[in-house]
N, C-alpha and C positions, 0 to 999 in steps of 0.2 A: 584649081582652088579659087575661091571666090576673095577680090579683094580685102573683105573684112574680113575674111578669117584670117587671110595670112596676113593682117594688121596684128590680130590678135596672137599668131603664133610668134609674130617676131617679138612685140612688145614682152609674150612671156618670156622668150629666149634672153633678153635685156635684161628683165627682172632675174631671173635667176643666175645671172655671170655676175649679177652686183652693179650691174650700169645705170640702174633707178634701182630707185627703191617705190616710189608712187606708183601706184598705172597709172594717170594721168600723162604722167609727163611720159613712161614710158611708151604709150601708146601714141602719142603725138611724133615723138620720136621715130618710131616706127612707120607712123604714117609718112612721115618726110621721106624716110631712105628708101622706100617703095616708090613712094609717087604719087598715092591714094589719097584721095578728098575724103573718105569715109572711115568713120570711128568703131569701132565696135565697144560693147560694154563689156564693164570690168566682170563681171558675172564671165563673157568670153574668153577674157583670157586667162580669169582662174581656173577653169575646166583644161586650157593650153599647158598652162602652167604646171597642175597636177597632171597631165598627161606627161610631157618634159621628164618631169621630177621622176616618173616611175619611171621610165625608160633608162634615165640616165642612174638610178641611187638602186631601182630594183627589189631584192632582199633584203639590203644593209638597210631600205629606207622602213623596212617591215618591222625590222628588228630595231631599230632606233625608235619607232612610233610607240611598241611598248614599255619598252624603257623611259622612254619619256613621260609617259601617262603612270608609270611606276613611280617616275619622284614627283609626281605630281601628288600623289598618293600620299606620298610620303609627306608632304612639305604642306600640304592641305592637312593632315592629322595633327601635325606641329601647330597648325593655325584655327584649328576648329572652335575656337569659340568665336572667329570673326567672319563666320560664312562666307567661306572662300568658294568661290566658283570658277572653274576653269576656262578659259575660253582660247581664243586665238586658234594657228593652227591645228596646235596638240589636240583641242577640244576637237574640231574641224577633221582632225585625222589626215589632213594633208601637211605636214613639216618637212621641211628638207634641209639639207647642210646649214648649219648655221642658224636653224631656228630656236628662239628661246620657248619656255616653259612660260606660259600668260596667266597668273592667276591675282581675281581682283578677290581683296577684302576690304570689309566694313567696319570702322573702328572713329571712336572719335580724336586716338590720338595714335599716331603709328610707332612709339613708345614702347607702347600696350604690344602690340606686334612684333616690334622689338625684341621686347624683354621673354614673349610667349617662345620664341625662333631660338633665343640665346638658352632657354632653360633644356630645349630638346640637342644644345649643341649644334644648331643650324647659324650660320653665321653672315652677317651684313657687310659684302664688298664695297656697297658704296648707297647714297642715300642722297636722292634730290627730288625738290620739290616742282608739282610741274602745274601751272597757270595755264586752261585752255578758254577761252574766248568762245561764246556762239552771240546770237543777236537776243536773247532771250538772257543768259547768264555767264557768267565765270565761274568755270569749274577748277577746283582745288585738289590736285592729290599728291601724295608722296610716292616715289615708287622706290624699293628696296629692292638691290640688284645680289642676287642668289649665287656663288659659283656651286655647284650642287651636282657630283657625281659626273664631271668633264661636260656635266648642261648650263648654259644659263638659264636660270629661274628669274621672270622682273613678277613683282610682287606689287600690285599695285593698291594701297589703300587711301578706299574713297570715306567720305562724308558717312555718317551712317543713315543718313535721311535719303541716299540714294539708290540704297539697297533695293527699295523697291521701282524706280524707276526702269525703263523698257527703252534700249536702245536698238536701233534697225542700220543692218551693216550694208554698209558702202558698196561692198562687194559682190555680195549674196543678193539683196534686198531681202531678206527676212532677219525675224526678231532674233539678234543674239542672247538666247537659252542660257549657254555656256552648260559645265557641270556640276552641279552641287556635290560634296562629299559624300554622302548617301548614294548619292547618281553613278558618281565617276567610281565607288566599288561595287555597285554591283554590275555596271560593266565591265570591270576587270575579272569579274568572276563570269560572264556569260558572253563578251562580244570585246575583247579588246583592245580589237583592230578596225572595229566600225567607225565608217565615216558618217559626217552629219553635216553634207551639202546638198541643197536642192536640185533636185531636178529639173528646174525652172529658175529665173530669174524672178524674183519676187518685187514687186514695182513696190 
């Protein structure tokens, strides 16, 4: 096996025992207990990772994925006048133990979200506000932590002026899509155990 890969297989075996949570750091890590001067990209060792993951979760991981994209379903319809779109794993199709439910909505006050969540009986464990930093801007959202069906749901409501902005993940290198409500049922009706990872790294 080639140095960078087995960079990359150890660093996922790290991430998924819960020893990082970054790949940065756990890839560095990895490079240390090896010996290796060479990195591979996180694009490497999410393919690691999802390979890992089946091996180890298998069927139960097959069966959790629809179930998961099920309360998404569900918790996206409770939310539909604030264009919720799914993304993270569950969108991705690769979650494993411990993974939450990702879905951002757009709203000017998360109140409004609130109050939409509490009408359908869906209920707020908890509620904090979170301050991200780039060189360009400070970004403001709230995120609303879901216990939902033995899943964690995080509910994240952004700015509504953000809705149309286009972010490119870390991971992948391509644009995160995610699933609009429209999206995410009619894949539940024709495909809904499809993954939506590239077959390339996307610069």
């Amino acid at each position: 096996m080639e140095p960078r890969q087995s960079v990359a297989r150890e660093a996922a075996r790290l991430i998924y025992i819960g020893a990082y949570k970054e790949y940065k750091h756990a890839k560095e890590a990895a490079a240390r207990s090896l010996g290796v001067g060479t990195l591979p990209s996180n694009y490497e060792v999410a393919l690691e990772l999802d390979d890992l993951t089946e091996r180890e979760e298998g069927l139960e991981r097959t069966k959790r994925l629809a179930r998961m994209r099920e309360v998404a379903l569900e918790v996206m319809r409770a939310v539909r006048a604030f264009n919720p779109v799914l993304t993270g794993s569950v969108w991705r199709g690769t979650p494993r133990k411990g993974s939450d439910v990702d879905i951002n909505v757009y709203a000017a006050n998360s109140e409004h979200v609130n109050s939409a969540l509490d009408i359908e009986g869906i209920k707020v464990s908890q509620s904090k506000e979170v301050v991200a930093s780039t060189q360009n801007k400070t970004i403001r959202s709230v995120h609303l932590t879901l216990d939902y069906d033995d899943f964690v749901v995080e509910l994240v409501v952004r700015p509504l002026n953000e809705r149309e902005e286009v972010d490119r993940c870390e991971i992948y290198g391509d644009i995160k899509h995610g699933l609009t409500l429209p999206k995410l049922e009619k894949l539940m009706k024709t495909d809904p155990l499809r993954k939506f990872v590239p077959r390339r790294r996307y610069k």
